[in-house]
Each structure stands twice: as C-alpha cells, then as structure tokens.
PQR file with spaces between the fields and no chain letter, atoms N, CA, C, O and H, PARSE charges and radii, in Angstrom:
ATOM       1  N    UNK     1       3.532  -20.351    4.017 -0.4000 1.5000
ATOM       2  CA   UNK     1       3.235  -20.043    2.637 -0.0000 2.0000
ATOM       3  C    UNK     1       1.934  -19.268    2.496  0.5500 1.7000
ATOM       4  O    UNK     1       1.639  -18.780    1.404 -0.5500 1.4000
ATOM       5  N    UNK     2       1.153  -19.137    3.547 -0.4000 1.5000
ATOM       6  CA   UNK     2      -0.087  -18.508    3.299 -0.0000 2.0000
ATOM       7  C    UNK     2      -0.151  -16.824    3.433  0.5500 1.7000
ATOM       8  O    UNK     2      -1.058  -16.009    3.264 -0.5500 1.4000
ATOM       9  H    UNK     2       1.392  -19.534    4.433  0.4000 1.0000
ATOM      10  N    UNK     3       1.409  -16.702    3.861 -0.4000 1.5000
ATOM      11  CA   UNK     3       1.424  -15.218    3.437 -0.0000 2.0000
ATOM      12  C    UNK     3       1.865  -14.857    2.406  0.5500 1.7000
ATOM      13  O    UNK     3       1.671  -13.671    2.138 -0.5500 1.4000
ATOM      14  H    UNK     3       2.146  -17.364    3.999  0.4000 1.0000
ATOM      15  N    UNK     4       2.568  -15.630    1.487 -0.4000 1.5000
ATOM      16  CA   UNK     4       3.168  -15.677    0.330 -0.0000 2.0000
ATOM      17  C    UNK     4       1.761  -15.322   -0.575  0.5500 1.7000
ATOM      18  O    UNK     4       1.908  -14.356   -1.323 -0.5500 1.4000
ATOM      19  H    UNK     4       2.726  -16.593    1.705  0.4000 1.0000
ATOM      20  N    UNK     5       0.465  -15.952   -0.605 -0.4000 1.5000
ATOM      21  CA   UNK     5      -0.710  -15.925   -1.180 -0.0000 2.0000
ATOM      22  C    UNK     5      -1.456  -14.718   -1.140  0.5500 1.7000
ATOM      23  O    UNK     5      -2.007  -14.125   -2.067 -0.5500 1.4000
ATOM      24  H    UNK     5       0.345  -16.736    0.003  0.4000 1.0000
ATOM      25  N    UNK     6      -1.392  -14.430    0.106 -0.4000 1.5000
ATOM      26  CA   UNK     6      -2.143  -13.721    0.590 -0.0000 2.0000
ATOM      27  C    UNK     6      -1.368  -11.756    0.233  0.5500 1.7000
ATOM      28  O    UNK     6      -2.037  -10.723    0.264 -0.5500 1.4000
ATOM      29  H    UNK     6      -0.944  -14.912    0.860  0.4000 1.0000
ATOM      30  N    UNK     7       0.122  -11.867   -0.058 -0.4000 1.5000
ATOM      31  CA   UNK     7       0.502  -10.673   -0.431 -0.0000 2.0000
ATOM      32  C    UNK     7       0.522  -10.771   -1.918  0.5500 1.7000
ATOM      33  O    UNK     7       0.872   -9.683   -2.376 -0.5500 1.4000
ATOM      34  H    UNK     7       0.665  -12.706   -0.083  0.4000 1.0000
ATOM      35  N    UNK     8       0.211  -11.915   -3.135 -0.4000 1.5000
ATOM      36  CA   UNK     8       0.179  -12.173   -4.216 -0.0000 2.0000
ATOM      37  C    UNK     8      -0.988  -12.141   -4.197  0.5500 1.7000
ATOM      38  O    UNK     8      -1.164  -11.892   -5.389 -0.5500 1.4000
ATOM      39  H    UNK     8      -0.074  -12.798   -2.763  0.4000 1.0000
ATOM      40  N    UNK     9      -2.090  -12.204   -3.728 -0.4000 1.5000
ATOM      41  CA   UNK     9      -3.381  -12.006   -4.176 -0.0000 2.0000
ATOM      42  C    UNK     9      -3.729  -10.202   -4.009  0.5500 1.7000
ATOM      43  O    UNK     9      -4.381   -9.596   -4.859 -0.5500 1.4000
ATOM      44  H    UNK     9      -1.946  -12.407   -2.760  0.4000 1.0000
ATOM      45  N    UNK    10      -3.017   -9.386   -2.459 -0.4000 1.5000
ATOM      46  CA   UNK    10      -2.743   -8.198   -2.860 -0.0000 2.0000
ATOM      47  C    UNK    10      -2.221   -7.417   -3.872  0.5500 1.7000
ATOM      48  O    UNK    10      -2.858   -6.446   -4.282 -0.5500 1.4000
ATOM      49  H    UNK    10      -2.487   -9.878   -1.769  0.4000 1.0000
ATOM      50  N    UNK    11      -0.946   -7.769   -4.412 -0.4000 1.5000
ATOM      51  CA   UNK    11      -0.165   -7.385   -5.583 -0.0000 2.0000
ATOM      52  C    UNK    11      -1.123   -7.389   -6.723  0.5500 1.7000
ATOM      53  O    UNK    11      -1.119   -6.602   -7.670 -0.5500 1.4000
ATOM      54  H    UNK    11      -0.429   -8.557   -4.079  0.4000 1.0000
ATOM      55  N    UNK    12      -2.193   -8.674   -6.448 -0.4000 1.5000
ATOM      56  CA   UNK    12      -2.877   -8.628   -8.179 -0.0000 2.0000
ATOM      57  C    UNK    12      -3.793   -7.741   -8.013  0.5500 1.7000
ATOM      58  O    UNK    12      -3.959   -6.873   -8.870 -0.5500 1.4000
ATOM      59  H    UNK    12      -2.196   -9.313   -5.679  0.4000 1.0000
ATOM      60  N    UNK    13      -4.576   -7.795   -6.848 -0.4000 1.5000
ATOM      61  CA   UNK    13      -5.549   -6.994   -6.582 -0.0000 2.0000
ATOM      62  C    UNK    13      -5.274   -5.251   -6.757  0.5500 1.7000
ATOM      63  O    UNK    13      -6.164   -4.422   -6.943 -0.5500 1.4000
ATOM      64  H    UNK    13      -4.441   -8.500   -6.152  0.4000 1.0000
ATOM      65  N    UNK    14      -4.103   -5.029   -6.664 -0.4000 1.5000
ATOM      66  CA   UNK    14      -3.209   -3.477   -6.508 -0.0000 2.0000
ATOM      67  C    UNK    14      -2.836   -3.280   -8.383  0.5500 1.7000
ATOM      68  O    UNK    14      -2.960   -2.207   -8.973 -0.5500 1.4000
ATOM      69  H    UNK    14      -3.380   -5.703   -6.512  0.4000 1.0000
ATOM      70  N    UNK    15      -2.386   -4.564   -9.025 -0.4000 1.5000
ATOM      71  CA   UNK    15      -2.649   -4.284  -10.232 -0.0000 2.0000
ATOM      72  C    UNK    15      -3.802   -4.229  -11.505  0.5500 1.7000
ATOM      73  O    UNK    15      -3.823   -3.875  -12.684 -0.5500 1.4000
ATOM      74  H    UNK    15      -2.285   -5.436   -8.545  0.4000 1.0000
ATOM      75  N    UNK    16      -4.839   -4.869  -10.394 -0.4000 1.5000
ATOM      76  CA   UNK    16      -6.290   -4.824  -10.902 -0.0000 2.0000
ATOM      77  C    UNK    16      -6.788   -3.287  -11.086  0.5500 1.7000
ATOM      78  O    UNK    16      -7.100   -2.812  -12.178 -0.5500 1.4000
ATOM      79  H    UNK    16      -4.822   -5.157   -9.436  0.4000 1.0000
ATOM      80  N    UNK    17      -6.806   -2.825  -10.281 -0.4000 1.5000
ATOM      81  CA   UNK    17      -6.606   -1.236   -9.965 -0.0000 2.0000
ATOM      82  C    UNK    17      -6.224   -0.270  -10.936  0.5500 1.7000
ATOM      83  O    UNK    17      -6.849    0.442  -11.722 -0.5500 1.4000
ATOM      84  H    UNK    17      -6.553   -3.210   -9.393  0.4000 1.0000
ATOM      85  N    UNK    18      -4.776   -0.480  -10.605 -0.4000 1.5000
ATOM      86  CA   UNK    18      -4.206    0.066  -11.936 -0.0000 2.0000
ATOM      87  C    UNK    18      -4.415    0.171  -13.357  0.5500 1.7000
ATOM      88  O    UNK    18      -4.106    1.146  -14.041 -0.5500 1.4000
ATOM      89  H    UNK    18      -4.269   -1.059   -9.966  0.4000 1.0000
ATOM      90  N    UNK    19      -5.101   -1.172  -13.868 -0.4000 1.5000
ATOM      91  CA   UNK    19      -5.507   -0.938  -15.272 -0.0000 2.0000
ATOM      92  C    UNK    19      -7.080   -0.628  -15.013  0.5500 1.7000
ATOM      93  O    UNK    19      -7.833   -0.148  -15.861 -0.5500 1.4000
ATOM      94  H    UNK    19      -5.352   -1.965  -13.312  0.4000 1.0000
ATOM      95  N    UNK    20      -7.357   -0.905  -13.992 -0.4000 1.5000
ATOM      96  CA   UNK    20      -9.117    0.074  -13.977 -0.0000 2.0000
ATOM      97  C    UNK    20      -8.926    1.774  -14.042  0.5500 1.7000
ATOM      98  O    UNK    20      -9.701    2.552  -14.598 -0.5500 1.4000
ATOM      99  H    UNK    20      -6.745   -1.295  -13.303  0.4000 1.0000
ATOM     100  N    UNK    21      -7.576    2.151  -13.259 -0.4000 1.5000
ATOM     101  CA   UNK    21      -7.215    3.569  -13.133 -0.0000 2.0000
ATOM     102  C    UNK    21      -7.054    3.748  -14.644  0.5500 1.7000
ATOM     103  O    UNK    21      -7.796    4.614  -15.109 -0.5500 1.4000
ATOM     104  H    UNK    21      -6.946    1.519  -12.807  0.4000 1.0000
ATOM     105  N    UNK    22      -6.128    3.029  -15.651 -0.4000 1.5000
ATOM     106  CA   UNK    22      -6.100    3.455  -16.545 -0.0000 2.0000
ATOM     107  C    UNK    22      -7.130    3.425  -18.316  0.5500 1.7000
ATOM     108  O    UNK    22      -7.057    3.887  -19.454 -0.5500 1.4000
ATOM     109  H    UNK    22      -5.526    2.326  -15.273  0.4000 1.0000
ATOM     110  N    UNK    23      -8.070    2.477  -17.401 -0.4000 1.5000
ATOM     111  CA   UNK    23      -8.933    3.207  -18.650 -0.0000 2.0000
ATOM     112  C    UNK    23     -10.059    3.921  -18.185  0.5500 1.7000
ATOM     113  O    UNK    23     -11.041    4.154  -18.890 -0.5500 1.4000
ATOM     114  H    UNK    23      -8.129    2.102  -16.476  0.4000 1.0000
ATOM     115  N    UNK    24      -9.905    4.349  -16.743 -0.4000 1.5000
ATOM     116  CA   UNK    24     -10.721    5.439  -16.946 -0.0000 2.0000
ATOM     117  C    UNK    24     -10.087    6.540  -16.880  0.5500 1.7000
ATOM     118  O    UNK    24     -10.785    7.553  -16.828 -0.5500 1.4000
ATOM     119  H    UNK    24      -9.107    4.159  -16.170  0.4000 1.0000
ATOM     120  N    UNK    25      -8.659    6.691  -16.859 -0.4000 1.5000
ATOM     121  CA   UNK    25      -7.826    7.836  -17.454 -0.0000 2.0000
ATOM     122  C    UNK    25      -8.042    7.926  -18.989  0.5500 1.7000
ATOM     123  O    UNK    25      -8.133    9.085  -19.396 -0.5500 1.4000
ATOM     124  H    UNK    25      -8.093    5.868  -16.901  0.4000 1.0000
ATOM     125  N    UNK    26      -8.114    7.227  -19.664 -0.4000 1.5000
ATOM     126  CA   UNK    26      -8.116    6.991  -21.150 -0.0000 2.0000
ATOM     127  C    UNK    26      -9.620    7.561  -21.668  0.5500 1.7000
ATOM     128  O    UNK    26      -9.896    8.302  -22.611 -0.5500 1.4000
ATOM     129  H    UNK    26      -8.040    6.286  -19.334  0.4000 1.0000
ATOM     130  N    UNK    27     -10.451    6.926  -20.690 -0.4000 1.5000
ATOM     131  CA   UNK    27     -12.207    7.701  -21.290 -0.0000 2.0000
ATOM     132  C    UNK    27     -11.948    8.449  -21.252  0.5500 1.7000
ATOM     133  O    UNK    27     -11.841    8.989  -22.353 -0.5500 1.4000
ATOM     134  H    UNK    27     -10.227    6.324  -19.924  0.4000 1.0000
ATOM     135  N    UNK    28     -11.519    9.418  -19.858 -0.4000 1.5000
ATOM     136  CA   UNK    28     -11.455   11.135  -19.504 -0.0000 2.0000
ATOM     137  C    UNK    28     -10.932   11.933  -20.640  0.5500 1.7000
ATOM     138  O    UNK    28     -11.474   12.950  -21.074 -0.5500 1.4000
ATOM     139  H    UNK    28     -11.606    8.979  -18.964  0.4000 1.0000
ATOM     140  N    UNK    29      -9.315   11.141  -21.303 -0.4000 1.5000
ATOM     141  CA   UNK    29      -8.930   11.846  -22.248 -0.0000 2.0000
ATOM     142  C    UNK    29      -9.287   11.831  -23.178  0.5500 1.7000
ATOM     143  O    UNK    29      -8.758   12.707  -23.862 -0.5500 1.4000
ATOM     144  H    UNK    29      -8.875   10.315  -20.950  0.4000 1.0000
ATOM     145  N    UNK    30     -10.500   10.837  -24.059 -0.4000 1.5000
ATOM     146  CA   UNK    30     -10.910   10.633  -24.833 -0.0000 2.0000
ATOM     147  C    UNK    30     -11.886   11.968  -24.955  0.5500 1.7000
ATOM     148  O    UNK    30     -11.785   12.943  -25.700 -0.5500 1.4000
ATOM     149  H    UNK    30     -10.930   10.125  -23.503  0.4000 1.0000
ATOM     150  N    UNK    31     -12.907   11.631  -23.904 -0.4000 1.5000
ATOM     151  CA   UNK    31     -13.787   12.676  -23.824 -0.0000 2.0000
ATOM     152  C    UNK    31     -13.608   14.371  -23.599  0.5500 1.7000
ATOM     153  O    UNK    31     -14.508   15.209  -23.657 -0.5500 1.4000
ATOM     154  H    UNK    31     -12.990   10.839  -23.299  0.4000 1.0000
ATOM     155  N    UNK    32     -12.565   14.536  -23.402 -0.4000 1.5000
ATOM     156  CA   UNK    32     -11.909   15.983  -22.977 -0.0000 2.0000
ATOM     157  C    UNK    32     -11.530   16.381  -24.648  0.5500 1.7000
ATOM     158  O    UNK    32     -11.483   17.578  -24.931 -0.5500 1.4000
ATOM     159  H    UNK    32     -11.834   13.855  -23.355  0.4000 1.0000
ATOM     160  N    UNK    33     -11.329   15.600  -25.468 -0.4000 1.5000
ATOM     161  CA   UNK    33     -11.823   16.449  -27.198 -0.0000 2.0000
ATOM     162  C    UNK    33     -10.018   16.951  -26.915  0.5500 1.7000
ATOM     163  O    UNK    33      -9.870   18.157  -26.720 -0.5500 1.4000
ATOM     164  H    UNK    33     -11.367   14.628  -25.238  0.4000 1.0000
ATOM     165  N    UNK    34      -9.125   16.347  -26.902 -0.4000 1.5000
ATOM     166  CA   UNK    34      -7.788   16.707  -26.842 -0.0000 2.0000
ATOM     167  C    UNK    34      -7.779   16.843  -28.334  0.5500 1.7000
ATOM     168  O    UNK    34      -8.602   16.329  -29.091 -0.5500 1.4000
ATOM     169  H    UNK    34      -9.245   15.367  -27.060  0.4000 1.0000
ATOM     170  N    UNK    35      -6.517   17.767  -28.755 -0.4000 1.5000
ATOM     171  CA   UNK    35      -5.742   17.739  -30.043 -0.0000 2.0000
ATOM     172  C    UNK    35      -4.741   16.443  -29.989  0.5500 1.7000
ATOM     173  O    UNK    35      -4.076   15.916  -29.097 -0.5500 1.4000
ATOM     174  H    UNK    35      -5.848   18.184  -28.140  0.4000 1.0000
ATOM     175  N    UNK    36      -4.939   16.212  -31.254 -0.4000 1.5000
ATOM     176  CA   UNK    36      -3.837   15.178  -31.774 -0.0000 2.0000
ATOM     177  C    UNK    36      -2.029   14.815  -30.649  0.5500 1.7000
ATOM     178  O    UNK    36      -1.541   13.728  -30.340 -0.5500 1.4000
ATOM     179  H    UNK    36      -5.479   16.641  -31.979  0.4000 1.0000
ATOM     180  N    UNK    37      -1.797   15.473  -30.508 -0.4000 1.5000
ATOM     181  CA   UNK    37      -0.583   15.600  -30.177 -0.0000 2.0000
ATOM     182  C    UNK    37      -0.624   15.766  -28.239  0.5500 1.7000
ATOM     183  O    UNK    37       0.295   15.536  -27.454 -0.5500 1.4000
ATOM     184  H    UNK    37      -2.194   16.355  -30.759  0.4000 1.0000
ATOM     185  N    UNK    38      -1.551   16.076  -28.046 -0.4000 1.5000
ATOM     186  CA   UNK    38      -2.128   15.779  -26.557 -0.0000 2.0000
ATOM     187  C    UNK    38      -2.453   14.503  -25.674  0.5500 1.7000
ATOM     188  O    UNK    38      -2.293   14.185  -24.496 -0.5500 1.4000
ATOM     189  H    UNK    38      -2.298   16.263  -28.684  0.4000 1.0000
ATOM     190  N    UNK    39      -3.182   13.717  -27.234 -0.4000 1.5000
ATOM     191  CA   UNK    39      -3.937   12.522  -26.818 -0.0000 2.0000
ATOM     192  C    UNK    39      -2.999   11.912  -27.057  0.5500 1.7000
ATOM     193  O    UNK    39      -2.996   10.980  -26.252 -0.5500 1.4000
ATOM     194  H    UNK    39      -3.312   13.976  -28.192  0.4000 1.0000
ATOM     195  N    UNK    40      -1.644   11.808  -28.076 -0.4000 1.5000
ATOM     196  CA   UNK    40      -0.812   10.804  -28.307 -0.0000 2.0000
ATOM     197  C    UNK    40       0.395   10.767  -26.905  0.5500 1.7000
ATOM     198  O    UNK    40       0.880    9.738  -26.434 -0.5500 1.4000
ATOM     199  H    UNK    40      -1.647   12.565  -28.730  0.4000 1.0000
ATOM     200  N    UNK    41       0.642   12.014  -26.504 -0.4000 1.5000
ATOM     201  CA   UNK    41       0.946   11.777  -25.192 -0.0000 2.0000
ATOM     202  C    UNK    41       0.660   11.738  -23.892  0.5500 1.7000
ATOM     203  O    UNK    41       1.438   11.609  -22.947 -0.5500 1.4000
ATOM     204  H    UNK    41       0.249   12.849  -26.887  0.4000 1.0000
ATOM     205  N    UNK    42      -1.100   11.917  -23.894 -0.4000 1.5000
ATOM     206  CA   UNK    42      -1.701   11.073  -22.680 -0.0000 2.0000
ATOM     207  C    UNK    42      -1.743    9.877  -22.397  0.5500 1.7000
ATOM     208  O    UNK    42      -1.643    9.292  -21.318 -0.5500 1.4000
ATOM     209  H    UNK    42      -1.732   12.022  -24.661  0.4000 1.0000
ATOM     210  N    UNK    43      -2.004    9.297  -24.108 -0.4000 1.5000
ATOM     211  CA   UNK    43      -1.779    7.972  -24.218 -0.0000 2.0000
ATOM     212  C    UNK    43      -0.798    7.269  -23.751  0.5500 1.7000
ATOM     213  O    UNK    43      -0.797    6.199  -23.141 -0.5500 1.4000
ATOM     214  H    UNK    43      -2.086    9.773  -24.984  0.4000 1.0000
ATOM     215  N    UNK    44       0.391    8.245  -24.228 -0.4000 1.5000
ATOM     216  CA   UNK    44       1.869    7.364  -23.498 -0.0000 2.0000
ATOM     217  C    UNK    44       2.014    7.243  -22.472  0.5500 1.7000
ATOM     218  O    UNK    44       2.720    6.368  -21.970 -0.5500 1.4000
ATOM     219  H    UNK    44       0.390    9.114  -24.723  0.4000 1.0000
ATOM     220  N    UNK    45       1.244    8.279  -21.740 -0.4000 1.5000
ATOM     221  CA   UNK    45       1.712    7.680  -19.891 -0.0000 2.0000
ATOM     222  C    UNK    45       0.282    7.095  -19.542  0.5500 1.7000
ATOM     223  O    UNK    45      -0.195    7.313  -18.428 -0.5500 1.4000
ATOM     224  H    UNK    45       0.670    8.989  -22.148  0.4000 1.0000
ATOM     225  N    UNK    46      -0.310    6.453  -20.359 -0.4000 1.5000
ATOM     226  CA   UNK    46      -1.633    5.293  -19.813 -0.0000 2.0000
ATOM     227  C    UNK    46      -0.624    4.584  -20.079  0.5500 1.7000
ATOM     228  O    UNK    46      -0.151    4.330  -18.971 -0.5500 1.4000
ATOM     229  H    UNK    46       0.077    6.275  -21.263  0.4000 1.0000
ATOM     230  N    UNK    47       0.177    3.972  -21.055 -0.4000 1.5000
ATOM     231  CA   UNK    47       0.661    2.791  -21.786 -0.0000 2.0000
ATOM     232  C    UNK    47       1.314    2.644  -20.463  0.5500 1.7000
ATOM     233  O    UNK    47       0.748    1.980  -19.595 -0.5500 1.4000
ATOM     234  H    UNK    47      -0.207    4.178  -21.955  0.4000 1.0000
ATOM     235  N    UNK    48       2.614    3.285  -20.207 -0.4000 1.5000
ATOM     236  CA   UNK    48       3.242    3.204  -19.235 -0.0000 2.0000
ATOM     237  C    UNK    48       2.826    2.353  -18.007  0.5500 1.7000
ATOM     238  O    UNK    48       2.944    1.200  -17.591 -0.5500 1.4000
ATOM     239  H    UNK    48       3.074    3.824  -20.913  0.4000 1.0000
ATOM     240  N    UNK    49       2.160    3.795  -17.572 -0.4000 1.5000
ATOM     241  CA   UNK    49       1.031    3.156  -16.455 -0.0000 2.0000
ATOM     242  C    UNK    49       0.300    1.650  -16.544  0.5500 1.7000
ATOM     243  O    UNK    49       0.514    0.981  -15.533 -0.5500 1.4000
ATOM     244  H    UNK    49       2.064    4.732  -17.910  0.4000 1.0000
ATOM     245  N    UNK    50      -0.328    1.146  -17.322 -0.4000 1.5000
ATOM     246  CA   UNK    50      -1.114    0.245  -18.146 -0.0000 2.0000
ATOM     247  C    UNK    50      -0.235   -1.329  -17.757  0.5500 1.7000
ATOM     248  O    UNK    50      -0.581   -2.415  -17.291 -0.5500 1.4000
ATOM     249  H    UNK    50      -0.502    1.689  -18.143  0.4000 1.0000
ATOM     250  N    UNK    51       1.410   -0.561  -18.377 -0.4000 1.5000
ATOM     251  CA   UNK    51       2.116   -1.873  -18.250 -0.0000 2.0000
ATOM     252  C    UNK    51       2.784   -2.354  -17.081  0.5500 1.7000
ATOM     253  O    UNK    51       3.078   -3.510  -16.778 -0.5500 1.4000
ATOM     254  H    UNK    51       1.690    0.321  -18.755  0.4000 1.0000
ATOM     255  N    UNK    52       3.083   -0.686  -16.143 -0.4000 1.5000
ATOM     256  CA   UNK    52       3.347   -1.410  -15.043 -0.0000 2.0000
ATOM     257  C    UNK    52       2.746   -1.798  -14.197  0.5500 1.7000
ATOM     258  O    UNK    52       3.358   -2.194  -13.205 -0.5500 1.4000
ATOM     259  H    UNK    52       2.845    0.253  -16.390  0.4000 1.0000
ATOM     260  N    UNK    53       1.144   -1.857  -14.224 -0.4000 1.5000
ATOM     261  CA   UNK    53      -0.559   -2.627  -13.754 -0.0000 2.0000
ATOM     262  C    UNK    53      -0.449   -4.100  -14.391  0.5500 1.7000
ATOM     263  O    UNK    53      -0.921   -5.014  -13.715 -0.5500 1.4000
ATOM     264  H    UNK    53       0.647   -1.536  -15.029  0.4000 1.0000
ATOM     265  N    UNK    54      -0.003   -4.337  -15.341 -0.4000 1.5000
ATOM     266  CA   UNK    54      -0.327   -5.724  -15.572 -0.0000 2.0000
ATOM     267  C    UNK    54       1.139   -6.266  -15.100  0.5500 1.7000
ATOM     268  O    UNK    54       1.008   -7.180  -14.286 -0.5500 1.4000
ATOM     269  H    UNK    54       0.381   -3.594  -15.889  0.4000 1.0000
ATOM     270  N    UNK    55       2.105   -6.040  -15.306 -0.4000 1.5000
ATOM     271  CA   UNK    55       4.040   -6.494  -14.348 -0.0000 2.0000
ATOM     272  C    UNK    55       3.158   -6.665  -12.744  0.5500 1.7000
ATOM     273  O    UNK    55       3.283   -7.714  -12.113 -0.5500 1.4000
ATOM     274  H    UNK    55       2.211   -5.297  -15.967  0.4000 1.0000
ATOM     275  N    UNK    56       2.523   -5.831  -12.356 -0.4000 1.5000
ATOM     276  CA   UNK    56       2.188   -6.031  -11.403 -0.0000 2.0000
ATOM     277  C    UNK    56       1.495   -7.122  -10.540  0.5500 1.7000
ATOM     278  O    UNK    56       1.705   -7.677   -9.461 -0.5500 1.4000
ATOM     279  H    UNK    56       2.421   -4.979  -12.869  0.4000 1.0000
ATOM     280  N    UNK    57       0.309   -7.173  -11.806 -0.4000 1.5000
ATOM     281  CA   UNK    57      -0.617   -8.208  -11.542 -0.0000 2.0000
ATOM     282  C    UNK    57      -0.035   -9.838  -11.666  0.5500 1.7000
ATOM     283  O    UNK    57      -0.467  -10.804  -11.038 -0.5500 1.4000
ATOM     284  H    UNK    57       0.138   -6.722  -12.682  0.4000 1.0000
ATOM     285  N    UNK    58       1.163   -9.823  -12.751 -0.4000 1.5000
ATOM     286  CA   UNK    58       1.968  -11.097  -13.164 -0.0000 2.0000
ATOM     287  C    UNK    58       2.397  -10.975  -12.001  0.5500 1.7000
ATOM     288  O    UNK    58       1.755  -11.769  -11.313 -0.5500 1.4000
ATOM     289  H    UNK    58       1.514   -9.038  -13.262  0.4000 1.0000
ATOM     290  N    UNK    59       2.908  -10.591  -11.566 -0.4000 1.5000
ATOM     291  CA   UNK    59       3.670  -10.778  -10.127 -0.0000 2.0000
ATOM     292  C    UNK    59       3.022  -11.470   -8.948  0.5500 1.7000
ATOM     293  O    UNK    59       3.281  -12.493   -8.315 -0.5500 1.4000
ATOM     294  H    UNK    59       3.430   -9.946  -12.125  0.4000 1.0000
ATOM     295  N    UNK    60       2.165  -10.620   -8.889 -0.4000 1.5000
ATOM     296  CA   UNK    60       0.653  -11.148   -8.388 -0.0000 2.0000
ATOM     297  C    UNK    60       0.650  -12.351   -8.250  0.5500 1.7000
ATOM     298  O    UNK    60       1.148  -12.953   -7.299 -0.5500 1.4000
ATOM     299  H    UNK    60       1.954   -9.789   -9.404  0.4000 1.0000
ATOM     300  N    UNK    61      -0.041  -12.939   -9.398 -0.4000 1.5000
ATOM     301  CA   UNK    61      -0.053  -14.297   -9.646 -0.0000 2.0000
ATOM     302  C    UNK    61       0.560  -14.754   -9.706  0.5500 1.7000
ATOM     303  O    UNK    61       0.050  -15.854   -9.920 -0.5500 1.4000
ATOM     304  H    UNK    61      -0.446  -12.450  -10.171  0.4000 1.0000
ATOM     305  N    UNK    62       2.107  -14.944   -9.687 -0.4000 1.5000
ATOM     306  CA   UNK    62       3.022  -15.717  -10.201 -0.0000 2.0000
ATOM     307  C    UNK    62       3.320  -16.013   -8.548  0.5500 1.7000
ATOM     308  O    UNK    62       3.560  -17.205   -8.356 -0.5500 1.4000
ATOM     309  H    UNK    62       2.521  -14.051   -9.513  0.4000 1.0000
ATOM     310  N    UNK    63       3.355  -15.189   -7.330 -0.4000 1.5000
ATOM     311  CA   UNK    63       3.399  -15.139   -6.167 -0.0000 2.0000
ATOM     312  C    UNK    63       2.241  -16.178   -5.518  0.5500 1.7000
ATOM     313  O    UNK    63       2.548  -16.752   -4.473 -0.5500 1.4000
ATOM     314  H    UNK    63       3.161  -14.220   -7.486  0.4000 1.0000
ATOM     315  N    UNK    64       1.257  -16.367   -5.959 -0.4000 1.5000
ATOM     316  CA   UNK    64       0.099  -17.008   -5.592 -0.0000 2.0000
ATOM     317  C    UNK    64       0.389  -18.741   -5.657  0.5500 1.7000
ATOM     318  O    UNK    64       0.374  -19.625   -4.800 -0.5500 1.4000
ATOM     319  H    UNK    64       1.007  -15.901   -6.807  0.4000 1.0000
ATOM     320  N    UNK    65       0.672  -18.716   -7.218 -0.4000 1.5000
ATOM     321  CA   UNK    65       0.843  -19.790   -7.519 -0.0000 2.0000
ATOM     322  C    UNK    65       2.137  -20.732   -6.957  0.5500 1.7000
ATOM     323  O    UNK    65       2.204  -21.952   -6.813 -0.5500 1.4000
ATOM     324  H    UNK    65       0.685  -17.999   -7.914  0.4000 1.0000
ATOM     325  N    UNK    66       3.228  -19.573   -6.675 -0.4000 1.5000
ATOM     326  CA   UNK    66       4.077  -20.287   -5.780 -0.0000 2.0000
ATOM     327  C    UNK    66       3.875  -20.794   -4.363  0.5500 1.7000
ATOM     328  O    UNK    66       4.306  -21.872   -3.953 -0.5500 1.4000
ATOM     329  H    UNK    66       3.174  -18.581   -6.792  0.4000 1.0000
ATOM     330  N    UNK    67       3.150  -19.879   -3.627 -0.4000 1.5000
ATOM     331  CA   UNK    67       2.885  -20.242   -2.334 -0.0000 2.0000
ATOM     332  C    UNK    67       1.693  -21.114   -2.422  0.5500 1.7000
ATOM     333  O    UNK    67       1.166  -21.266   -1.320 -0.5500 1.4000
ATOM     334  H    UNK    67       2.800  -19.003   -3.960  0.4000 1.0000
ATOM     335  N    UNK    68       0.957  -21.890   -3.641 -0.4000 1.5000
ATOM     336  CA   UNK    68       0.346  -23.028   -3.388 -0.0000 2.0000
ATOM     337  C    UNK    68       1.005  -24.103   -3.860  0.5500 1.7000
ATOM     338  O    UNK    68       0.759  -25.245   -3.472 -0.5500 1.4000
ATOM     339  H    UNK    68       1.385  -21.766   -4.536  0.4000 1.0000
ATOM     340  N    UNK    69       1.979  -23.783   -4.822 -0.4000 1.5000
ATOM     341  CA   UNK    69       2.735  -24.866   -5.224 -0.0000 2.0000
ATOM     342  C    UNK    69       3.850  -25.222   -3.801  0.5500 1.7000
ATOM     343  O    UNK    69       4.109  -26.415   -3.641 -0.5500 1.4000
ATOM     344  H    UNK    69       2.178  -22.855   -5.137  0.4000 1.0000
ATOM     345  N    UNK    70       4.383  -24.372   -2.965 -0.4000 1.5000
ATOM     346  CA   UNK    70       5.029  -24.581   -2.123 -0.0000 2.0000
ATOM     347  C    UNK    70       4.514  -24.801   -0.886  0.5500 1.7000
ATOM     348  O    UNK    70       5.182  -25.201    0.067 -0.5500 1.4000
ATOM     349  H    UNK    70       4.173  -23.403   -3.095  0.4000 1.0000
ATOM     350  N    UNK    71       3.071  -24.497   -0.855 -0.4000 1.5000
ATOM     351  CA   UNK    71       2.600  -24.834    0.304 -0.0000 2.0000
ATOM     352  C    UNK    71       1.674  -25.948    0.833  0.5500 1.7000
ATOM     353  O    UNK    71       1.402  -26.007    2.033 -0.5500 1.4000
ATOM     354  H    UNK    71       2.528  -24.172   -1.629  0.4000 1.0000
C-alpha cells in the first residue's frame, strides 16, 4: 500500500501544479490588457485547465487516503 500513497501524493502534487500553472496563466492574461472577448476565452481554457488540476488533485487524495485506510 505504500505505493498506492506514494503515487497519490504524486497525483496531488502534479495537480498542485496545475492550478499554480493556472493562475499564473490568468495574471499574464490579466496583465497583457486583452480585449473583452480575448480574456473571456483565455479564461475558458484556465477554467478547463483549472478543473482538470483540481480532478487531479481529488484523485490525489482520494488515492492517499485509500492506501492508509488499506494499509
């Protein structure tokens, strides 16, 4: 079971990432002075991005917690 932990503490760590990637994608576009219609679809692929960083991170943890509950 201690690899079970140990690739669930990766997974979270890999989705930790991901939402750090995405808000500093989000400053950049903030600060780059986009038009309206630019920023609403930069935004959409942070969201995207954003959500499949935290699916990730649940996974993560949800992996962790099994291999201590099972181990």
């Amino acid at each position: 079971m201690q690899a079970v932990i140990w690739a669930g503490a990766a997974l979270t760590v890999a989705g930790l990432a991901g939402l750090v990637y995405c808000i500093m994608r989000a400053t950049r576009a903030k600060r780059s002075g986009l038009d309206d219609a630019a920023m609403r679809a930069e935004l959409q692929r942070v969201v995207t991005i954003n959500l499949a960083a935290v699916g990730l991170s649940a996974l993560g943890l949800a992996a962790v917690v099994a291999g201590i509950l099972l181990g």
